[in-house]
Backbone as a ProteinNet text record, in pm:
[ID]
protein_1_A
[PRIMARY]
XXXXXXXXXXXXXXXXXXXXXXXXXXXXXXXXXXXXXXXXXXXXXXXXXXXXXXXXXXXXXXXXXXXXXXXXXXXXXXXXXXXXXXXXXXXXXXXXX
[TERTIARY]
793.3	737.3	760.5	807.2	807.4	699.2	684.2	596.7	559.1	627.2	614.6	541.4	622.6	534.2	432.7	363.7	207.5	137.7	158.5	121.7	102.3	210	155.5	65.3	87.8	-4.9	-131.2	-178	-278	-391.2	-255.6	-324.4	-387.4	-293.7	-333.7	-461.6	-488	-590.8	-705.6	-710.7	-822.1	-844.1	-718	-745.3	-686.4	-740.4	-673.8	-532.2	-427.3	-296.6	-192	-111.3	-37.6	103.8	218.8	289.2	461.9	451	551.5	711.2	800.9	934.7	1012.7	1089.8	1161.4	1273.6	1382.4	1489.5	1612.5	1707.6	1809.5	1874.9	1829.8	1854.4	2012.8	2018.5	2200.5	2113.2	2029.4	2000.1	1874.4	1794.8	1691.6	1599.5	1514.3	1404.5	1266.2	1161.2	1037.3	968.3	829.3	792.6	634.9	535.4	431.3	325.9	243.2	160.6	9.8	-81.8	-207	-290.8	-385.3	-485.1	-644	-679.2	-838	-929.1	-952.6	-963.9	-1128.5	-1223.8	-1343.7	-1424.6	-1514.3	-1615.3	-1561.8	-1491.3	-1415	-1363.3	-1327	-1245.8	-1102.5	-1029.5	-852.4	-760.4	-647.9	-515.3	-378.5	-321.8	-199.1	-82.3	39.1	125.2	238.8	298.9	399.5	507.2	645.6	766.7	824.9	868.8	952	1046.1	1159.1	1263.6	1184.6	1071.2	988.7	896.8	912.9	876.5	782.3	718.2	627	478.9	396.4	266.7	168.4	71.7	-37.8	-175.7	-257.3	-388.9	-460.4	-659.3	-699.1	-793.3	-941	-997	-1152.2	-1190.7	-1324.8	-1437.2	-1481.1	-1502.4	-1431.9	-1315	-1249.4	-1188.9	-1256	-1269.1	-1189.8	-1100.4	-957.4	-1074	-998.4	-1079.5	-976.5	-833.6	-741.3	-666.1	-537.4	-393.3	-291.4	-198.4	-138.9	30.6	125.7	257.8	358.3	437.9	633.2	598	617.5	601.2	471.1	327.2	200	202.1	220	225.2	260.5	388.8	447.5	373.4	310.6	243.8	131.9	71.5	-50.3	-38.4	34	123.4	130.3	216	258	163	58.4	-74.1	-135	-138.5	-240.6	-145.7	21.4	88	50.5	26.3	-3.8	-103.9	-191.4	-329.6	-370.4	-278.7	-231.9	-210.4	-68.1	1.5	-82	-158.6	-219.9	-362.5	-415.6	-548.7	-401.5	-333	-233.2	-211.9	-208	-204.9	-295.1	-390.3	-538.2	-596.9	-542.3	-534.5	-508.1	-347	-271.1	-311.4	-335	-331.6	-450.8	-579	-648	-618	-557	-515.1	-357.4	-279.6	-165.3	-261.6	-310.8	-411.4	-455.7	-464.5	-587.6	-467.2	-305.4	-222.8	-121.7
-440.2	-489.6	-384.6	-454.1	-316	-303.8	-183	-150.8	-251.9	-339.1	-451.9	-566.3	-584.3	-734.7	-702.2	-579.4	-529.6	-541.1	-435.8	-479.3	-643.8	-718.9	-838.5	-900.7	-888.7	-977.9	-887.1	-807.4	-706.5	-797.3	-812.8	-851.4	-1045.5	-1109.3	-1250.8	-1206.8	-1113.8	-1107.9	-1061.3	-1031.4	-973.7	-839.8	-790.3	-611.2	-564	-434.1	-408.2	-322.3	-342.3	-218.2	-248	-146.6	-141.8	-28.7	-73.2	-37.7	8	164.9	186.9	255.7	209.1	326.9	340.3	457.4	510.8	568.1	617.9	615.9	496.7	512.5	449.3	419.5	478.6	545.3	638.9	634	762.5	954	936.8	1083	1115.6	1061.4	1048.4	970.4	953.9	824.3	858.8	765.6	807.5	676.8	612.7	500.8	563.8	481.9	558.3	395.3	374.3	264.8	311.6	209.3	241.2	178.8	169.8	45.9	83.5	-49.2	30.9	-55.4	-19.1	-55.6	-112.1	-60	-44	13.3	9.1	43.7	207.1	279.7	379.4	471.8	379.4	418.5	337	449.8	457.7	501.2	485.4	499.7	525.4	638.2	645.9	668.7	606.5	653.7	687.4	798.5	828	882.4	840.7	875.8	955.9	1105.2	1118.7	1239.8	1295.9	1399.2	1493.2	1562.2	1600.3	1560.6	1453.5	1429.7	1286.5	1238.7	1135.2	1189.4	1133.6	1127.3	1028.8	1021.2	927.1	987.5	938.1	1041	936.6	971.1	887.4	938.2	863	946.8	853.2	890.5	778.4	913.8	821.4	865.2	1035.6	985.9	1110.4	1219.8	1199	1374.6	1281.5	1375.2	1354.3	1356.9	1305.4	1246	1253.9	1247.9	1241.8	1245.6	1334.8	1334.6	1341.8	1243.8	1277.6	1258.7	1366.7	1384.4	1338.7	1280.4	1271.6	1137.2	1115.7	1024	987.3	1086.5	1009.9	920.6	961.3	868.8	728.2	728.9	581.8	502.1	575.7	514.7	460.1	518.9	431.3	341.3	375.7	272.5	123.9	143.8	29	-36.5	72.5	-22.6	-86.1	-78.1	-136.8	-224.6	-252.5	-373.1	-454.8	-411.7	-502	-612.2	-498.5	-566	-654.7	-664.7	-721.3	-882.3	-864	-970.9	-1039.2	-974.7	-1045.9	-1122.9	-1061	-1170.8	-1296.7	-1267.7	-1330.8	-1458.6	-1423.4	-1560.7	-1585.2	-1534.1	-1593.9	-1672.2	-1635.7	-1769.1	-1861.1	-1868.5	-1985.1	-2075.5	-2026.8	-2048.2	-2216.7	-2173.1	-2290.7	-2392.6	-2351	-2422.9	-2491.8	-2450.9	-2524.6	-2657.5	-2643.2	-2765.1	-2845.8	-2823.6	-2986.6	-2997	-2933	-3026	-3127.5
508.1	383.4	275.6	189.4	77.7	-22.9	-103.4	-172.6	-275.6	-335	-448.1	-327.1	-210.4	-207	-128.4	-79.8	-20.1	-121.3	-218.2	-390.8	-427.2	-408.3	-418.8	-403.2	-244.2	-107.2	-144.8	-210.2	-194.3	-353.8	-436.8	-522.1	-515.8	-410.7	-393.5	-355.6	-222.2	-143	-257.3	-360.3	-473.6	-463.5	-406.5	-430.4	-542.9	-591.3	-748.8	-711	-701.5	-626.1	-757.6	-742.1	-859.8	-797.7	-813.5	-759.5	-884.7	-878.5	-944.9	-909.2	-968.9	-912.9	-1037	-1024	-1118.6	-1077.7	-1141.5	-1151.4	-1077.9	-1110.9	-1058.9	-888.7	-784.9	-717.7	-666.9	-777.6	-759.3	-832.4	-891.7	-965.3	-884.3	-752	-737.6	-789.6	-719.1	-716.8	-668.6	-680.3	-644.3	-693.1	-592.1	-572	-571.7	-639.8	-594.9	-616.6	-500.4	-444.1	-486.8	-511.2	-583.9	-543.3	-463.2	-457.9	-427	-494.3	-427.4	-363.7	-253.1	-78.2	-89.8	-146.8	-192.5	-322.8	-317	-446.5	-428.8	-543.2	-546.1	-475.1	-328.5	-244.7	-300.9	-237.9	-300.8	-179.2	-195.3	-126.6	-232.1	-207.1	-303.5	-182	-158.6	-128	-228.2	-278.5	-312	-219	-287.7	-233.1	-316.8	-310.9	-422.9	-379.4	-463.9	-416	-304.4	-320.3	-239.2	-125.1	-139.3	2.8	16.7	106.2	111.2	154.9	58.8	149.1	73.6	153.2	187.6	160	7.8	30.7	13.8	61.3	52.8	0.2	-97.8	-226.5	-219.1	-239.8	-262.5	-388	-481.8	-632.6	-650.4	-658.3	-695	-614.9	-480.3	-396.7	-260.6	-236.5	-147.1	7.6	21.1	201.3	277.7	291.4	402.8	293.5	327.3	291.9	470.4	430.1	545.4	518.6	562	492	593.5	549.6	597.4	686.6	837.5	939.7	945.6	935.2	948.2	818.4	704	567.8	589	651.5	674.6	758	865.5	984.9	878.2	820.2	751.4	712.1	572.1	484.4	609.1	675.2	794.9	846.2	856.1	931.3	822.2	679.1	559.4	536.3	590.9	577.2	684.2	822	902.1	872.5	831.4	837.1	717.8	600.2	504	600.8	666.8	706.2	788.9	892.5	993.1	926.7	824.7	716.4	665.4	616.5	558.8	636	782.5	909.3	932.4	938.1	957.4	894.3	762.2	632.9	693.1	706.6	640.7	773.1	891	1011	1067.9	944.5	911.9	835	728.4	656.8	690.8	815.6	878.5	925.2	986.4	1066.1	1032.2	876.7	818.3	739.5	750.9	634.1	745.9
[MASK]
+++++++++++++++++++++++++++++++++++++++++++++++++++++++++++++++++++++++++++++++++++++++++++++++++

């Protein structure tokens, strides 16, 4: 799943996420994911020439950062768990159409 359609699916589901990237990718690039999970609990993943990571924040004050391979692993699991409400949806609503 990429960063735009978690962002999406994040925002159907009524979460506030906001998802940005920049440059071209030939001069370097960098992607950075925004959302907020709860009452001022947060999640940022950025990607950029330096590296990837994953922090997590609730009113302001960093609670977990995690860098390079754990980052993605998160990221992956807040897509899972995205997709799998996503079927749980539609999954009732296959049945009465």
């Amino acid at each position: 799943m990429s960063l735009q359609a978690l962002t999406k699916s994040l925002k159907t589901a009524g979460v506030t996420a906001t998802c940005y990237s920049c440059g071209d990718g030939l001069d370097g690039h960098g992607a950075s994911f925004v959302a907020e999970i709860g009452e001022g609990h947060m999640v940022r993943f950025l990607v950029s020439d330096c590296g990837i990571s994953w922090v997590e924040s609730r009113n302001g004050r960093e609670l977990v950062k995690l860098e390079g391979a754990e980052a993605i692993h998160e990221l992956q699991r807040m897509a899972d768990l995205v997709q799998m409400s996503q079927k749980s949806i539609a999954a009732p609503l296959a049945q009465t159409a």
